[in-house]
LOTOR-173009 format. One record per residue: residue in one letter; z, y, x of N, C-alpha, C in turn. Coordinates in steps of 0.02 Angstrom, whole numbers, padded with zeros to 5 digits, always signed. Layout:
BEGIN
AZYXZYXZYX ...
end
This chain:
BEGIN
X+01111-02677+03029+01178-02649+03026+01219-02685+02973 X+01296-02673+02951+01349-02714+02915+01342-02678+02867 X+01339-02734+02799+01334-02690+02753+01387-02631+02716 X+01368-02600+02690+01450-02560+02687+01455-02576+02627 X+01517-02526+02624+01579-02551+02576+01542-02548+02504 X+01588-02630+02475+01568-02628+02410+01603-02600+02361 X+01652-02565+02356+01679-02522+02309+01648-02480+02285 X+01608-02438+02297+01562-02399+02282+01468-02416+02276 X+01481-02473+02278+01411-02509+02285+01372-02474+02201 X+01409-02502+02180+01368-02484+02105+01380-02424+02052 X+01413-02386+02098+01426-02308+02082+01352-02255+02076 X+01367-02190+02017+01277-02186+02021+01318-02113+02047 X+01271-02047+02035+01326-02009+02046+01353-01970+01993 X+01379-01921+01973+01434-01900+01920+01349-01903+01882 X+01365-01907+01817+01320-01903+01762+01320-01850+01724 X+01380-01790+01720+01405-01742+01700+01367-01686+01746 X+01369-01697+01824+01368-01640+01850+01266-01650+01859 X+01261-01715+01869+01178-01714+01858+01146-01670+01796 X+01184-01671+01746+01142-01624+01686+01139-01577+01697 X+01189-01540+01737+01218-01462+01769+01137-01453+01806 X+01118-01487+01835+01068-01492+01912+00997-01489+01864 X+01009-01511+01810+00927-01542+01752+00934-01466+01717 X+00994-01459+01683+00998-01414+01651+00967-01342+01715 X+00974-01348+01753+00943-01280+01802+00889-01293+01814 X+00873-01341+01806+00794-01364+01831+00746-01342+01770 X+00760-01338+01705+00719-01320+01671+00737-01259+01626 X+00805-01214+01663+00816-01177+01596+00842-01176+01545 X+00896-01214+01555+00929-01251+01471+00969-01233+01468 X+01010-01199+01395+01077-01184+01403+01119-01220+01407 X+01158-01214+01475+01203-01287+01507+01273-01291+01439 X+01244-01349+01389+01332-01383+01368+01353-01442+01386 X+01334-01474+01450+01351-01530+01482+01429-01504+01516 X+01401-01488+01577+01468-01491+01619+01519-01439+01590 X+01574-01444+01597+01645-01405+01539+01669-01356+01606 X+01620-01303+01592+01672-01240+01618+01610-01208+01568 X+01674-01133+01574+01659-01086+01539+01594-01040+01568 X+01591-00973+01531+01540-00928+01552+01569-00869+01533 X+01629-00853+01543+01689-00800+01533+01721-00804+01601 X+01754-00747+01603+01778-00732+01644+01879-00758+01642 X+01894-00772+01702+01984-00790+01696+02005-00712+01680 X+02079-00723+01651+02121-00666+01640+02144-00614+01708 X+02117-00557+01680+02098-00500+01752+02158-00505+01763 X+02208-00511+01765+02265-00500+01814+02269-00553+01872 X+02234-00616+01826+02247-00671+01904+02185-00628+01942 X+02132-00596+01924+02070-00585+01992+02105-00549+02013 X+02114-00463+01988+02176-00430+02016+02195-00440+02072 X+02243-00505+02028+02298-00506+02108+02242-00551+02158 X+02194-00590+02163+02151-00607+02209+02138-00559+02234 X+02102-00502+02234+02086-00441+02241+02131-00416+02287 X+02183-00413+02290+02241-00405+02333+02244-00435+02380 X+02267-00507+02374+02276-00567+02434+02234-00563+02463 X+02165-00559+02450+02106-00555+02505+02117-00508+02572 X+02142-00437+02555+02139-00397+02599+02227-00423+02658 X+02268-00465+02585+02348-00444+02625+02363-00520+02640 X+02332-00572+02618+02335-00638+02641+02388-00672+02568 X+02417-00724+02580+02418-00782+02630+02339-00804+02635 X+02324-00818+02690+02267-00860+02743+02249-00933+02757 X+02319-00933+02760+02339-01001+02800+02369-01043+02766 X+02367-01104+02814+02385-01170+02756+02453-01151+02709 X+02468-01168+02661+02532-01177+02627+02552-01238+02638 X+02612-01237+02637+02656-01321+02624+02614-01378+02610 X+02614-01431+02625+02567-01484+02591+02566-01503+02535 X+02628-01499+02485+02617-01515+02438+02631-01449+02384 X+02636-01378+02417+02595-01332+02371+02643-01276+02381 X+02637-01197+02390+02709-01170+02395+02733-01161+02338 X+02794-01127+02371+02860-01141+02343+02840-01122+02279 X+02825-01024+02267+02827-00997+02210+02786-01029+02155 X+02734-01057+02186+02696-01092+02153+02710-01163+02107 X+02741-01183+02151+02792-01255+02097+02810-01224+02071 X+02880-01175+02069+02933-01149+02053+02911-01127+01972 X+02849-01088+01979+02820-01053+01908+02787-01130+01886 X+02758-01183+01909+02727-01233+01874+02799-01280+01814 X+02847-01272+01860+02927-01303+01824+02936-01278+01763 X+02929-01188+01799+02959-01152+01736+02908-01166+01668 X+02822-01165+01681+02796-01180+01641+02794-01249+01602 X+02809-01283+01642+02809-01370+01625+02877-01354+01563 X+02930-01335+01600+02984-01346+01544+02971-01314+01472 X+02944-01258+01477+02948-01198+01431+02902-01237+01375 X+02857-01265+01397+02798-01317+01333+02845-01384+01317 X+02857-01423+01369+02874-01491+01349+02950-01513+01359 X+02989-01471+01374+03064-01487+01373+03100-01509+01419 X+03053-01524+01472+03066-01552+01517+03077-01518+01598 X+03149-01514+01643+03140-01476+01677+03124-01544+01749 X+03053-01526+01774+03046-01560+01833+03056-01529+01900 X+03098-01553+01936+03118-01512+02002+03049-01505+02048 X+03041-01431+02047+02996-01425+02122+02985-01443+02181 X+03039-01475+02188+03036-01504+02261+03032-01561+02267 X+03044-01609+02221+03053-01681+02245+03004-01718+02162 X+02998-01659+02128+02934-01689+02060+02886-01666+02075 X+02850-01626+02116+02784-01573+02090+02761-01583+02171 X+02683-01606+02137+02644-01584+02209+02593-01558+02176 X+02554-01476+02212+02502-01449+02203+02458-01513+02244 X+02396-01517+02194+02337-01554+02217+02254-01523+02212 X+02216-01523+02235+02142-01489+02226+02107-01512+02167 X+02132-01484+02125+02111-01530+02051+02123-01558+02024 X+02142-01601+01971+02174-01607+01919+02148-01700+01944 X+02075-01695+01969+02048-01754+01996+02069-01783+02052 X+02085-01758+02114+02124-01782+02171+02214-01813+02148 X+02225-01742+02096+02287-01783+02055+02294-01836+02028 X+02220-01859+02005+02225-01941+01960+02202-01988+02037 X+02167-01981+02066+02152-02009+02126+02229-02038+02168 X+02258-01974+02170+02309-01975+02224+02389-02021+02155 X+02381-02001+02101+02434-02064+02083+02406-02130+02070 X+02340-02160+02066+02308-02206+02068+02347-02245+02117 X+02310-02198+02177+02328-02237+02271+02407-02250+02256 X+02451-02225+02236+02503-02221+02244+02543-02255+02203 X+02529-02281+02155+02547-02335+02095+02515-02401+02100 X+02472-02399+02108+02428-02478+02100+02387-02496+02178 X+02398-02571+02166+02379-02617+02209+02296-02648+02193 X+02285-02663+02257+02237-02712+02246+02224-02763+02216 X+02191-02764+02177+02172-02825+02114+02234-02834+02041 X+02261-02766+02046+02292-02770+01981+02256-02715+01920 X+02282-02723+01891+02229-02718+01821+02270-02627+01766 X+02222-02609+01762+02243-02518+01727+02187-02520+01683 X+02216-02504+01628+02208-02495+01560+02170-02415+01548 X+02125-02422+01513+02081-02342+01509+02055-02362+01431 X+02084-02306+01391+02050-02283+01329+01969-02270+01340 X+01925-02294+01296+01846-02289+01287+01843-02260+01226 X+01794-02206+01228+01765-02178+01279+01815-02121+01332 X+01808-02131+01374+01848-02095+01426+01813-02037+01496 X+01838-01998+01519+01815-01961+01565+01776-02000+01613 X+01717-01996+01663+01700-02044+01697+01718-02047+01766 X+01777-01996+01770+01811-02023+01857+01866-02064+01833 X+01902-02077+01804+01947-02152+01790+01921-02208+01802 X+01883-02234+01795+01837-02302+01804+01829-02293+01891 X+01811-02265+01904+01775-02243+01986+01842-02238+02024 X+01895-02193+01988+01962-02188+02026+01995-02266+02031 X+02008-02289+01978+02020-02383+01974+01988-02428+02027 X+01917-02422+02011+01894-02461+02082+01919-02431+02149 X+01905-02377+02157+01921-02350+02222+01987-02368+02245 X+02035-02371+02198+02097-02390+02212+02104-02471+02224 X+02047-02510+02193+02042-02577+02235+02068-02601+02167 X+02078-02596+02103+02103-02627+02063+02044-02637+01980 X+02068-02669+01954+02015-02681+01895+02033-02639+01832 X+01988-02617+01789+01998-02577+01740+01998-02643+01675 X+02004-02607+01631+02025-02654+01581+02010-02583+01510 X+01975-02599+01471+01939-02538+01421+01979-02549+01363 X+01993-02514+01337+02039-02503+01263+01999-02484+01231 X+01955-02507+01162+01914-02444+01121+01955-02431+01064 X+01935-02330+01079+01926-02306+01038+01863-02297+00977 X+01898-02314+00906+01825-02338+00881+01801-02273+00847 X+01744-02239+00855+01706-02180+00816+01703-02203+00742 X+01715-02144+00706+01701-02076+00715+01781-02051+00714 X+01816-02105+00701+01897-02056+00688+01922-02073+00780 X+01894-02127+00808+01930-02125+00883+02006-02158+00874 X+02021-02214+00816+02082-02244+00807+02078-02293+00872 X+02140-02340+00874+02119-02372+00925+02180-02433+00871 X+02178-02503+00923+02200-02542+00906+02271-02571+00926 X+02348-02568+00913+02409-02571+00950+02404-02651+00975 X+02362-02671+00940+02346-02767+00953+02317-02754+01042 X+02263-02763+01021+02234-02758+01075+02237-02723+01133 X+02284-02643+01120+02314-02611+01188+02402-02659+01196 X+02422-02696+01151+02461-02738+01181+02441-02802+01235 X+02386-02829+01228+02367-02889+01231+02339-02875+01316 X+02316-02817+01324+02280-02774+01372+02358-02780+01431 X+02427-02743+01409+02459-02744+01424+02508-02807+01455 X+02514-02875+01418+02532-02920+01419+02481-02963+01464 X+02426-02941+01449+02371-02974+01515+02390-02955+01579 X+02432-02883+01597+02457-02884+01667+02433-02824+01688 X+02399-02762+01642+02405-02693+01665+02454-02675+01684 X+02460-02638+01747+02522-02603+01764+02520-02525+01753 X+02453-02506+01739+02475-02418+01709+02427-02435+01666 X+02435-02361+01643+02368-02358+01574+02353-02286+01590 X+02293-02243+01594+02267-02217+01585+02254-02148+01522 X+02299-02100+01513+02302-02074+01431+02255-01999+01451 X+02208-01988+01412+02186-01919+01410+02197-01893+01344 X+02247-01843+01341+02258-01818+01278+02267-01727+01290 X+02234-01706+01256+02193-01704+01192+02115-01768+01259 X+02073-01787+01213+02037-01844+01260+01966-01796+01262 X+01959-01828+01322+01873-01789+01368+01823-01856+01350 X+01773-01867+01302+01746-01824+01267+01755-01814+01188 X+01816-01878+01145+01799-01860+01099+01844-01835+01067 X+01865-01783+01113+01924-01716+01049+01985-01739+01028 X+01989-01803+01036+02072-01833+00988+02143-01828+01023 X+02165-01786+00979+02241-01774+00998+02274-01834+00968 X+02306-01854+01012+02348-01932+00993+02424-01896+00940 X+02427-01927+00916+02485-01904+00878+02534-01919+00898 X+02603-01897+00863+02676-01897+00885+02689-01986+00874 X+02657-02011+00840+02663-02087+00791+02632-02139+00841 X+02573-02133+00858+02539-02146+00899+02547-02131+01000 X+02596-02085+00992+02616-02080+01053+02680-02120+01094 X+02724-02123+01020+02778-02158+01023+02773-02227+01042 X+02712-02255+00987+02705-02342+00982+02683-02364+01053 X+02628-02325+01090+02601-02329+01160+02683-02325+01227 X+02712-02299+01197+02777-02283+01237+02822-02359+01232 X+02822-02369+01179+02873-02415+01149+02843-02494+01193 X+02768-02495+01194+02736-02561+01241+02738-02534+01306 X+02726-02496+01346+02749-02464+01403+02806-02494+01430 X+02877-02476+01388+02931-02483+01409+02940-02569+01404 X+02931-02597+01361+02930-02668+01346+02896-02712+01395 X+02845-02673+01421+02786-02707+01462+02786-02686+01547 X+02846-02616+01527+02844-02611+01613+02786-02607+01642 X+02739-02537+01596+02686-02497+01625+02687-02424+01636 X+02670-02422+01683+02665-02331+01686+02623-02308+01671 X+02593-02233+01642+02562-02204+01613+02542-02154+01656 X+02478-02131+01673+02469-02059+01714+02439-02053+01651 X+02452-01972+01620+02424-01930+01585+02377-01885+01634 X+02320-01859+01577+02279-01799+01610+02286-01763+01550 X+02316-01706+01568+02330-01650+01508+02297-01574+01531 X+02231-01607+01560+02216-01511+01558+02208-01480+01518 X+02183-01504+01461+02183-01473+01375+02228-01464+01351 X+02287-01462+01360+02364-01457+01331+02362-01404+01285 X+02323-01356+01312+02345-01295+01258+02272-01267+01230 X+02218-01300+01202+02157-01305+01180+02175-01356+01131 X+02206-01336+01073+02218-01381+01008+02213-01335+00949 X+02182-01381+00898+02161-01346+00843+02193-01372+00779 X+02224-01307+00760+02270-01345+00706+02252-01376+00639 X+02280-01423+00608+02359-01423+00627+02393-01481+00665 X+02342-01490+00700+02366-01540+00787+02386-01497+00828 X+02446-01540+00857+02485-01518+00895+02492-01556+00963 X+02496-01554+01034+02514-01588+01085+02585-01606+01117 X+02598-01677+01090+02647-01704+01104+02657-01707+01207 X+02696-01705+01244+02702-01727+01304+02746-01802+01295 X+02689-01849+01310+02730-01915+01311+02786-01931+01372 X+02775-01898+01421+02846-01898+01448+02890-01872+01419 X+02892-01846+01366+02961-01819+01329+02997-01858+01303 X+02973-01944+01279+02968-01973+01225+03018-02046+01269 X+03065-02059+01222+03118-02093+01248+03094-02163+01307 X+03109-02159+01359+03091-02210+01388+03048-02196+01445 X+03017-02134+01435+02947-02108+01479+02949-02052+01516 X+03003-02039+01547+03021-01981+01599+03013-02021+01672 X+03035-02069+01675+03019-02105+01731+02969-02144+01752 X+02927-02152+01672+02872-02206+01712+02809-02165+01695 X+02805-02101+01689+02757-02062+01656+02742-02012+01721 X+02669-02021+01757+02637-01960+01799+02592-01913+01769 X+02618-01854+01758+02572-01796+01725+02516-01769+01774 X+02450-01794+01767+02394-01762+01803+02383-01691+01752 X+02361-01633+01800+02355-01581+01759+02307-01520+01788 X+02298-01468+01801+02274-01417+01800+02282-01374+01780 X+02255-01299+01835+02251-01256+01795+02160-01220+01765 X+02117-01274+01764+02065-01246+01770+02042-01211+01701 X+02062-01250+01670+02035-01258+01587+02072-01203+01547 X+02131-01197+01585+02185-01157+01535+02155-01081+01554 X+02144-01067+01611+02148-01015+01632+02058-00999+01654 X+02009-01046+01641+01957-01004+01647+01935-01019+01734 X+01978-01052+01793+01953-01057+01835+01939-01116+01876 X+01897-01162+01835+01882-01234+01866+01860-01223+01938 X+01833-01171+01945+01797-01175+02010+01845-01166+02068 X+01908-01146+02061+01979-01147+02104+02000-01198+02126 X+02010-01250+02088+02023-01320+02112+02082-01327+02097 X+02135-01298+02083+02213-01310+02089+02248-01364+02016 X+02276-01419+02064+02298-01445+02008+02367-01473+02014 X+02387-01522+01988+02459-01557+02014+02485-01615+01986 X+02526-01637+02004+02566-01692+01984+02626-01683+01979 X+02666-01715+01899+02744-01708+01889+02772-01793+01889 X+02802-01800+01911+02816-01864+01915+02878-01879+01951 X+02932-01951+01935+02998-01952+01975+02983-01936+02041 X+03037-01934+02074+03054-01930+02136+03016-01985+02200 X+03017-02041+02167+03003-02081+02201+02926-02090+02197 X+02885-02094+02135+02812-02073+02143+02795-02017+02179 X+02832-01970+02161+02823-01934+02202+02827-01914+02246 X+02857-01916+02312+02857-01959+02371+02806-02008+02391 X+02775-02055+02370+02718-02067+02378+02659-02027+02357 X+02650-01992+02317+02599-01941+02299+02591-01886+02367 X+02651-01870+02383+02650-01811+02434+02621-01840+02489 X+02636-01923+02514+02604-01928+02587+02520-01968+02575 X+02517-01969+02501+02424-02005+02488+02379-01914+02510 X+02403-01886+02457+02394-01809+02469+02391-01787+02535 X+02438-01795+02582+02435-01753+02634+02370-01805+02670 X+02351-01856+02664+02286-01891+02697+02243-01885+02665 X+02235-01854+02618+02173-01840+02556+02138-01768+02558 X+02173-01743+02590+02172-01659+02565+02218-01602+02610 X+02265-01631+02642+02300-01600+02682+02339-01531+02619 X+02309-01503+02565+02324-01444+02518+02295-01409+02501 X+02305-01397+02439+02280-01334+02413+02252-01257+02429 X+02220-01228+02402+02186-01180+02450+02255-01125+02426 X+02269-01104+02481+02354-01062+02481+02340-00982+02446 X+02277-00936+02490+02246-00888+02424+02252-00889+02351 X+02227-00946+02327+02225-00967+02261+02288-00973+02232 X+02338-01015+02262+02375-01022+02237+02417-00936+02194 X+02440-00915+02252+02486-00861+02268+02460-00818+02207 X+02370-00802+02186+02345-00786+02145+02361-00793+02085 X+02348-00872+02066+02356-00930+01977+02454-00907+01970 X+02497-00880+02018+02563-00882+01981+02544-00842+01951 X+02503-00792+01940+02502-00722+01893+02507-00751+01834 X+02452-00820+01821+02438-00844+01765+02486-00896+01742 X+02506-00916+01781+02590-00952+01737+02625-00925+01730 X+02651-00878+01736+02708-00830+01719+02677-00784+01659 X+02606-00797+01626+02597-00764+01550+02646-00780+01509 X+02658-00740+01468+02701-00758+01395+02652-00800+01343 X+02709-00795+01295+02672-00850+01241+02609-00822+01204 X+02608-00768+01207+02551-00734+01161+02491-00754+01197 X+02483-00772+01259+02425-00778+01325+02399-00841+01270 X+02421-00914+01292+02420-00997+01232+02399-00962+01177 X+02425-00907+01145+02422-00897+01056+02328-00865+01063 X+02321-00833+01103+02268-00790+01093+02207-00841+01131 X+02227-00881+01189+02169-00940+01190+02164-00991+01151 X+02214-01011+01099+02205-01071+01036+02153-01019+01012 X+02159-00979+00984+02122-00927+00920+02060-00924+00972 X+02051-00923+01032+01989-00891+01071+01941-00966+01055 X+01981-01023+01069+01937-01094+01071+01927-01126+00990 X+01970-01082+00936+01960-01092+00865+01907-01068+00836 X+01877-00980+00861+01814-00974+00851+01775-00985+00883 X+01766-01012+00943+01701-01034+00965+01706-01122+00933 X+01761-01165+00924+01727-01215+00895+01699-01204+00823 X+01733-01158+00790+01712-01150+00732+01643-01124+00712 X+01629-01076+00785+01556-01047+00782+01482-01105+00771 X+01531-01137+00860+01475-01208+00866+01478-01260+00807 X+01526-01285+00785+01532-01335+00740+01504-01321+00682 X+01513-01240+00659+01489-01221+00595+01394-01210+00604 X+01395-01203+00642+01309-01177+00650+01265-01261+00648 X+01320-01334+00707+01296-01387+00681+01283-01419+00621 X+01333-01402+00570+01338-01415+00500+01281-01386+00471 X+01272-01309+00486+01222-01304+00456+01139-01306+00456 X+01144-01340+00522+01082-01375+00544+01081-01454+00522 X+01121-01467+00492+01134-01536+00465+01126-01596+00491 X+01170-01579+00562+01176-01653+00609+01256-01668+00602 X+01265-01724+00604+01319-01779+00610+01360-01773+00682 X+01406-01761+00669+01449-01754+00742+01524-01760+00716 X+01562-01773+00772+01649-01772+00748+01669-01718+00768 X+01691-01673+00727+01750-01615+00743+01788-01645+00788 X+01818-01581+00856+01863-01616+00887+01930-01595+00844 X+01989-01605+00868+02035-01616+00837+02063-01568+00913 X+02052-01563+00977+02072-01526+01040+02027-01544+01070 X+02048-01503+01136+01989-01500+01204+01902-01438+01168 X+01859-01454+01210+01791-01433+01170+01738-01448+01173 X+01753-01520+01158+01685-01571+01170+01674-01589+01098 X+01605-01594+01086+01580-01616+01006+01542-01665+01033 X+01548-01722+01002+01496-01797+00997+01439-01800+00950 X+01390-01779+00956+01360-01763+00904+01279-01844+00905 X+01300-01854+00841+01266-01915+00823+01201-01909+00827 X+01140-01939+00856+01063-01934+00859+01025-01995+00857 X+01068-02041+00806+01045-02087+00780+00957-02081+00753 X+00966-02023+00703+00889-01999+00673+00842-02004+00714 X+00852-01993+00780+00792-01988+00837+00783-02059+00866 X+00807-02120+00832+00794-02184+00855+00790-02176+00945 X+00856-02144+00949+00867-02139+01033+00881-02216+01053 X+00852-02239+01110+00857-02321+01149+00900-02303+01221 X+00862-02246+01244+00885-02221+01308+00922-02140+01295 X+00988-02128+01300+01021-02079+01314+00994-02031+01341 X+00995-02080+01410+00987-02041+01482+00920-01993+01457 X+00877-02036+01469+00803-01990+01444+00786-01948+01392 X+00832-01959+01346+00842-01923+01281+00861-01849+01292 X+00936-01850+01343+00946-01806+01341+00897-01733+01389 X+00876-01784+01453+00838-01750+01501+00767-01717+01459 X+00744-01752+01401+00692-01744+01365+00728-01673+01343 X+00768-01682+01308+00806-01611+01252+00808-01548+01306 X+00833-01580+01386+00829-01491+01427+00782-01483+01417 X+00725-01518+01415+00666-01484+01456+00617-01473+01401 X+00635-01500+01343+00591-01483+01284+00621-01432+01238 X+00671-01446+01223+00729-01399+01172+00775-01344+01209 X+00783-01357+01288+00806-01301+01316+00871-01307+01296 X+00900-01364+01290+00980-01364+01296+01012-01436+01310 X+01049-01421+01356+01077-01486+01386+01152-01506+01375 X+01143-01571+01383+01206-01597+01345+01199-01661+01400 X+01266-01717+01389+01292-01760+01420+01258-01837+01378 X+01238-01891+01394+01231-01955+01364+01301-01982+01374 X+01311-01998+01303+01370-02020+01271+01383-02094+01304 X+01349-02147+01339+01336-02197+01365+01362-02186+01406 X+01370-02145+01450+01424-02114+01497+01486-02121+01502 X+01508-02122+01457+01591-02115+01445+01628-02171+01418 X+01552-02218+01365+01600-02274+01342+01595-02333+01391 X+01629-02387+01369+01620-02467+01410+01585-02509+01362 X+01581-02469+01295+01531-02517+01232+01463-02506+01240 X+01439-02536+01226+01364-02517+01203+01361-02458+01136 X+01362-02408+01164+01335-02347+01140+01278-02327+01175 X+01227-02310+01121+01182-02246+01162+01152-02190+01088 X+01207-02195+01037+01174-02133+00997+01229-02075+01001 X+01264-02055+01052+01303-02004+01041+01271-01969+01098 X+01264-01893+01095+01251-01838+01149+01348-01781+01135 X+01361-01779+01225+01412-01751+01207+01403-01661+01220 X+01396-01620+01173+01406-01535+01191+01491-01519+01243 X+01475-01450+01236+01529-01436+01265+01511-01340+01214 X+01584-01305+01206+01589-01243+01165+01603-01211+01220 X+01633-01216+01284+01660-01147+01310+01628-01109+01317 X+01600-01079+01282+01542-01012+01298+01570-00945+01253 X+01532-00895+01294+01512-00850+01251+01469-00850+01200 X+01506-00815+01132+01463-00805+01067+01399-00797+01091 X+01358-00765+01107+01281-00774+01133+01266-00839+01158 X+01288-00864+01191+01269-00914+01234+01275-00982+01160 X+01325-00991+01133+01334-01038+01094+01288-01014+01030 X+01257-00963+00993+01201-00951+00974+01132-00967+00969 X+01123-00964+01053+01078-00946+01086+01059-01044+01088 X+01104-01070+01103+01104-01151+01101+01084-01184+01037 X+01110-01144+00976+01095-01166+00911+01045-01153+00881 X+01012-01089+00912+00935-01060+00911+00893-01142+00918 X+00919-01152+00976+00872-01189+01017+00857-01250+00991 X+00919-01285+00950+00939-01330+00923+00902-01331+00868 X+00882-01285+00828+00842-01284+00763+00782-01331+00766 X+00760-01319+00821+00703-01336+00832+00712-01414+00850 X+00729-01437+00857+00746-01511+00888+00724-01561+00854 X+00735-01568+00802+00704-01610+00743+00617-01603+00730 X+00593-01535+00751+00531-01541+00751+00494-01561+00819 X+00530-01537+00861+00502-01542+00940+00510-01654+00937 X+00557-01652+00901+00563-01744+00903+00521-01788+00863 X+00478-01761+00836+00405-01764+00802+00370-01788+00864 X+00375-01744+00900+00303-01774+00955+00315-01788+01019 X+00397-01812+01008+00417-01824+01076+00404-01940+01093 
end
């Protein structure tokens, strides 16, 4: 038979959701894959609770209904200043991931070149190829995660046509600053690159960091696609609902990659999540404070087990250093830790394009027990690595 396609030839599969699969296999308290173990805010089940019996059923609009943009605008403006029209800026997408997928397809060509911060989420790399184009790695250097304006120029001037921004960043916590957001803007505009942001962490920041929206920022309303979600904010990854803000004219291509990708969003769901954009400000005030003590729980209980890791700065991923364990292999390292220590975590080798393999990445969204119950487990690690 012909061989098939090489775009995906050397793809393994998600490395995130494999720990999810290890982590059940032996019992481990899952801090790999990033969803919670709480429940979303009862008014969005509520109103699910409702729609089930009274509908909508059936498809919605393709690129998402109405009320549903309409409250995503009102929310978009109310954080970042910015009012994007529902109809001709906003397409609902199945995830925050079909959203980076679907402005990929829709921005870049074959054999041109997109720029990705390292260490980075690991569907960007996979979304790049798929899109037929070459990635090009920016490092971020540990433990502060600075990066270099040289070298993301040089990246740029080599002939990237977007760049890639995760801010607050998946996995290592860094909220880019107002200073740092600007200077990235300022080569953008000079260089005649566009930017897709992924901002599902937008409002998971720990002060006194704050989240800038770089489309706010002079020059970047037009060449800036906001990938986003509501999974993270609201507790329901397993919904899928996500979107894209972007001009008129990306957008327009977004709506017809989308309608061959996905045909739309699940319309139930939607009609549901407006409950949850239309919260007031106290809803953001009381999940900063909700994700301040559980990092503070987890982070403080690491300290005092006396391992090396970077505070995040946003999001709720900790990089925690395991140098001490003369780790060679990640991968096995970490599969060793479910099944010996009973808690699972991500290989940090995962996410960068450097040669790393001493970072393991956690994840906090848990319940106080559960994040405990992990640090219990954790005590032990240093001795169980005696005879491993």
């Amino acid at each position: 038979m012909k061989a098939l396609s090489t775009r995906s030839s050397n793809f393994t599969d998600s490395v995130i959701r494999r720990m999810t699969r290890i982590a059940n296999q032996y019992g481990a308290v899952n801090l790999s894959q990033g969803f919670p173990d709480f429940d979303p805010p009862k008014e969005i089940t509520d109103r699910l609770k409702t729609i089930a019996d009274n509908g909508p059923h059936q498809y919605a609009l393709t690129w998402g209904a109405k009320n549903f943009r309409d409250a995503l605008s009102k929310k978009y403006e109310h954080f970042s200043g910015i009012k994007a029209d529902p109809e001709k800026e906003i397409v609902v997408t199945c995830g925050s991931t079909e959203a980076m997928m679907a402005a990929m397809m829709s921005i870049v060509n074959p054999g041109e070149k997109v720029a990705i911060f390292s260490p980075f989420y690991e569907n960007y790399g996979a979304d790049t190829i798929l899109s037929g184009a070459e990635p090009v790695y920016i490092p971020l250097v540990p433990p502060e995660f600075n990066f270099s304006l040289e070298v993301l120029e040089q990246a740029f001037k080599a002939g990237c046509k977007a760049l890639i921004l995760c801010n607050p960043s998946n996995p290592c916590g860094k909220v880019f600053t107002l200073e740092e957001l600007t200077e990235i803007s300022k080569l953008a505009v000079k260089y005649d690159v566009y930017v897709i942001t992924d901002e599902v962490y937008e409002h998971i920041i720990y002060a006194p960091n704050r989240h800038v929206y770089i489309q706010s920022l002079p020059g970047m309303r037009e060449r800036t696609v906001v990938c986003n979600s509501l999974s993270k904010t609201y507790s329901i990854t397993g919904w899928r609902l996500g979107y894209t803000i972007a001009n008129p004219e990306i957008t327009d291509r977004i709506k017809k990659v989308h309608d061959f990708l996905t045909v739309g969003a699940a319309a139930p769901l939607m009609e549901a999540a407006v409950t949850g954009l239309e919260e007031d400000d106290s809803y953001y005030k009381e999940l900063q404070a909700h994700y301040t003590h559980m990092k503070e729980l987890f982070c403080g209980g690491l300290k005092k087990l006396g391992f090396t890791f970077t505070e995040p700065q946003g999001a709720y991923y900790v990089l925690l250093d395991v140098s001490e364990f003369k780790v060679e292999d990640d991968y096995e390292f970490c599969e060793w830790m479910a099944k010996e220590v009973g808690v699972a975590a991500v290989p940090g080798s995962s996410f960068f394009r450097e040669d790393v393999h001493n970072l393991v990445r956690f994840h906090f969204a848990k319940k106080d027990e559960t994040l405990n119950e992990a640090l219990n487990r954790l005590s032990h690690l240093r001795e169980k690595a005696k005879s491993r």
